[in-house]
N, C-alpha and C positions, 0 to 999 in steps of 0.2 A: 504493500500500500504506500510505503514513503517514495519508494520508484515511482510509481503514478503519478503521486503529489508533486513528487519534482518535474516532473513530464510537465503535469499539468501545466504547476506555474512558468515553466522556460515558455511554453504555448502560447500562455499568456503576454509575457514578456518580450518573444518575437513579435507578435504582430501588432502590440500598442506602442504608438508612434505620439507624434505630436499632433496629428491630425483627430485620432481620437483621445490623449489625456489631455489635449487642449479644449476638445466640444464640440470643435469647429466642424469635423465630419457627422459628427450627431445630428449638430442643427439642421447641418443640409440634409441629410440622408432619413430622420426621422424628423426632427421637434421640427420643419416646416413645414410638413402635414399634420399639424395638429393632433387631435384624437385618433384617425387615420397611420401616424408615424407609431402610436402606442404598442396596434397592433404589428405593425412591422416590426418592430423591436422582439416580437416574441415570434413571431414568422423565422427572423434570424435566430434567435437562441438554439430554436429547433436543428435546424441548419447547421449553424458551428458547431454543434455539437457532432451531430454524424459525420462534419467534414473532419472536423478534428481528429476523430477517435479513425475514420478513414485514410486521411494521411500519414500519422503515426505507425497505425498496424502496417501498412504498404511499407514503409521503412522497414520496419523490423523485416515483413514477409523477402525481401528482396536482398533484404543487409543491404541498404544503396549505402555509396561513400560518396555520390555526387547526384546534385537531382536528375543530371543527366540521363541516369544509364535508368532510372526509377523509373524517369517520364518516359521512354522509349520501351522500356519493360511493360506500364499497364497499360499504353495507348493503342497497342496495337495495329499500329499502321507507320511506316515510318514518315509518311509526308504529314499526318496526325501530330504526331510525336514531335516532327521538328516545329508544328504551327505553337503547340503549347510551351515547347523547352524557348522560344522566341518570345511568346508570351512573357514567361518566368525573368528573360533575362529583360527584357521591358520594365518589367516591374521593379525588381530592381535597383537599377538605374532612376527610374524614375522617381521611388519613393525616396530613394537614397535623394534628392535633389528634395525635396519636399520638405523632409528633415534639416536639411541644410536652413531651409526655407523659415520653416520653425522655429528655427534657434533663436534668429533676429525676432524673432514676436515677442520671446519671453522678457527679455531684460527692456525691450522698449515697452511692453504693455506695463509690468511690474517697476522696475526702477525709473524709467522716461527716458533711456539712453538710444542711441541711433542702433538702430536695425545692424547694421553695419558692426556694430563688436561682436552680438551675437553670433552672425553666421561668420566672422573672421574666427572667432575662439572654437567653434564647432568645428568648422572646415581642418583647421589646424589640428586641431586633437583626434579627429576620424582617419586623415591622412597617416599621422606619426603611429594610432593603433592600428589601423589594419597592414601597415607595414611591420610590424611587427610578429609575435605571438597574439592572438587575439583571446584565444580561450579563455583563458582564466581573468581578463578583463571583462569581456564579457558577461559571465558568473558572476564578478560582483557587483556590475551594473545591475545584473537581472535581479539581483539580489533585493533590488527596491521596489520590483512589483507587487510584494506586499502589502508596504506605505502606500502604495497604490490605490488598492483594493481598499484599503483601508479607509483612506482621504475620500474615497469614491463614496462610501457608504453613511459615511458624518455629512458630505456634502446634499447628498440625495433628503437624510431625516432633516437634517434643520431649516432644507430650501422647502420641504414640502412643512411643516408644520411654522413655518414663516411667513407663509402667503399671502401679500397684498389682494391679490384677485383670485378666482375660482376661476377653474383649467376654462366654464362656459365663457369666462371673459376672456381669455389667454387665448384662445383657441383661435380668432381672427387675425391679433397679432402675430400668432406662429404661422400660421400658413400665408401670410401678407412676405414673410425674409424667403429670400432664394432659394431654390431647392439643388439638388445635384441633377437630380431627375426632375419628368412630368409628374409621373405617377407613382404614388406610395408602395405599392407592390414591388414594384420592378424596384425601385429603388432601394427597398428590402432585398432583394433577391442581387441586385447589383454591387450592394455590400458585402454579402458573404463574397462572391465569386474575389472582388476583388482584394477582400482582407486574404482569402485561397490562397489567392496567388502570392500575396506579400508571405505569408508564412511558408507556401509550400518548400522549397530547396532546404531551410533549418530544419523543418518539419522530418522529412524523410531522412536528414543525415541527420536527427536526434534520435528516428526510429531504427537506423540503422546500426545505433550503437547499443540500444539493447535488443537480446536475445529472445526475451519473453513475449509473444504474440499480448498475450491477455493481459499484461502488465503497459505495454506500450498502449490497445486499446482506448484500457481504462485513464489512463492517464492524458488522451488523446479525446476520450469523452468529457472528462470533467475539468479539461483546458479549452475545451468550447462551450460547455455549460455555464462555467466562472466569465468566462468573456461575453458572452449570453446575457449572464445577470449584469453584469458591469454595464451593458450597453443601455439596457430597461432604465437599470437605476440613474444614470447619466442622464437618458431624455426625461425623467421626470422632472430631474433637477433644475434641468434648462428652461421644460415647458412651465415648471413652474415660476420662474421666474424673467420670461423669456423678454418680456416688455423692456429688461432693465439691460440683461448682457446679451442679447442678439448684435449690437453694434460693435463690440468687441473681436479682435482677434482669436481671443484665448478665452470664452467663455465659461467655462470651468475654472479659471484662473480669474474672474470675475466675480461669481460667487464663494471661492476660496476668502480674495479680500472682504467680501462682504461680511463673513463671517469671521473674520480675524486677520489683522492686517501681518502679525507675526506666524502665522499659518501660511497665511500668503505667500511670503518668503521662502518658509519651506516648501511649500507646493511647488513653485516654480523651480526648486533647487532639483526635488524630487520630477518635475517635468524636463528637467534639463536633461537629466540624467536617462531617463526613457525616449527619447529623442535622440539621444548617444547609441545607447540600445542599440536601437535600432537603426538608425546611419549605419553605425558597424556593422552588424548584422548583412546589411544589405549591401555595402561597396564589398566586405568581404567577399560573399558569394559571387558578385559580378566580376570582381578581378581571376575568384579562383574558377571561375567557367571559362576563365581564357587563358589564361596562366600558371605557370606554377608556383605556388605560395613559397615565400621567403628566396626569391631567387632577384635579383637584379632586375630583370624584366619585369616581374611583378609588381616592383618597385616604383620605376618607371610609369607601369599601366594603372597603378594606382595614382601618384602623385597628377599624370594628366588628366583622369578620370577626377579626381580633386576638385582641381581647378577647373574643368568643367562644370562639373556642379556647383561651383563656387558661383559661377557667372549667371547659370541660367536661375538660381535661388532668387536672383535681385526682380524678378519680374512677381514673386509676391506671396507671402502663403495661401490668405484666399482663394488668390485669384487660379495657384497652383493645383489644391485640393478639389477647385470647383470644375477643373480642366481635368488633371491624370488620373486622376480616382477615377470617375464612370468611364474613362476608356477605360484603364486597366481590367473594372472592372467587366466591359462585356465583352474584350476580349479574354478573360479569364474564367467565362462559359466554356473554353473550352475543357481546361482545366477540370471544372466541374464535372464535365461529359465521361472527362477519362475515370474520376476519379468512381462515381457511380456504375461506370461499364464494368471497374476494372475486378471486382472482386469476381465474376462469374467469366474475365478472360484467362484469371489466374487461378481457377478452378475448373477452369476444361483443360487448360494447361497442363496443372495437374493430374489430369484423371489422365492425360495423354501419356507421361512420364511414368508415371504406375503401369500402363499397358505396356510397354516397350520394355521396363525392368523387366518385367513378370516373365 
């Protein structure tokens, strides 16, 4: 069971980024549709749960060491296979740039300083770790997801038992701000696909390192459940309060100071850090799908991967979140397709391999 639990929370910890411990994908993805975003929130939980607990066991089942050889193993097709592992490295890249993006929100929403130090101090620190050994940084960045979870759940009871208006007043104002999507469903369904994607390549090489089918699972189930609940309790927070931090970059980070301005502080320190997370996380995989890690070249492919991201951060977090998330995420249907096929491609497999021993 502690295997699990640690599964669980790395699960968690890969694919919360700045886009969701900041709000900002909330707002758009659910708390813009009002009562309508409620149900999508638990539309997803459903969802992450099966993807989670799906992704994991395919690790373990495969032993993948790169998501490479994973996604060409359950897709079944290799021009399939190559559209998804394209996907993957999309993703990436892409959220790896978003994160960057993030960085500049925190210290300018929170202290009032220029966008500009955040993504300098992010970009520098993501470059210098993933040129490195990453592992065991990583670990103790993840190590804050429970602060997390935690800040998530005090934010959630004190915004909803604080309430200026009732959600029937709330409810015009929420669906009046932008959405990512038209429609509340698909936009449900557009979240999971593309949160998939941002976790899949950790995903499979966390299930590839352990052994235990029903252990990686579960741990796989209740890292998309916990991320599940995280999301509910976030949109309530927002829609409860949406009239006041809708304008905000970081609104999570909005109700944090509302509720205590040395709270505040720490949330943001705590957001900084899962923001790190995950940059890393994510330049890591996209160098090491091209390179080979700790070699010269890799060096190189990181430092100009870098400062690419460096550049294209400056055009905006909203404006980034409200742009590469719903591509990611419907190109990350594919993703989904394979992942749903793929348990009865690797059980005819199977039953193939048993005939041929026999």
């Amino acid at each position: 069971m502690t295997k699990a639990l640690k599964i669980a929370s790395a699960f968690i910890g890969i694919i919360v980024g700045a886009g969701f411990a900041s709000g900002q994908e909330i707002l758009q993805y659910f708390t813009s549709f009002g009562y309508l975003g409620t149900i999508g929130t638990i539309i997803s939980t459903a969802l992450f749960a099966y993807m989670g607990m799906m992704l994991v066991k395919l690790g373990t089942r495969t032993q993948a060491t790169s998501h490479k050889e994973a996604v060409y193993r359950v897709s079944g097709h290799k021009y399939f296979a190559l559209v998804v592992d394209y996907v993957i490295i999309l993703t990436l890249f892409g959220v790896g740039v978003v994160m960057i993006a993030g960085a500049g929100s925190i210290p300018s929403q929170q202290f009032g300083m220029s966008p500009l130090v955040g993504v300098i101090i992010m970009s520098v620190l993501v470059i210098a770790t993933v040129m490195m050994n990453v592992d065991k940084v990583v670990k103790v960045i993840g190590s804050i997801t429970p602060f997390l979870i935690f800040t998530v759940i005090i934010i959630a009871i004190y915004s909803l038992f604080t309430m200026d208006q009732s959600f029937n007043d709330l409810n015009p104002v929420a669906v009046d701000q932008p959405s990512a999507l038209s429609n509340w469903f698909f936009s449900a369904i557009n979240y999971v696909s593309f949160n998939v994607a941002v976790g899949a390549s950790m995903s499979l090489l966390m299930g590839g390192n352990e052994k235990d089918e029903r252990t990686s699972a579960l741990g796989g189930l209740l890292g998309g459940l916990g991320l599940g609940i995280m999301i509910v309790l976030s949109h309530l927070a927002i829609f409860s309060k949406v009239d006041t931090v809708a304008a905000y970059d970081m609104p999570t980070l909005a109700l944090v100071n509302d509720l205590s301005p040395v709270l505040g502080i720490f949330y943001s320190i705590v957001l900084f850090g899962m923001v790190f997370n995950t940059a890393v996380g994510m330049f890591f995989s996209f160098a090491a799908r091209y390179t080979e890690v700790g070699t010269s070249k890799h060096k190189k492919f990181v430092l100009i991967t870098g400062v690419v991201a460096f550049g294209l951060s400056f055009v905006g977090f909203t404006e980034l979140v409200a742009f590469f998330y719903p591509l990611i995420g419907y190109m990350g249907l594919f993703l989904i397709l394979a992942l749903v096929t793929a348990p009865f491609r690797l059980k005819k497999e199977q039953k193939k391999e048993e005939r041929l021993s026999a």
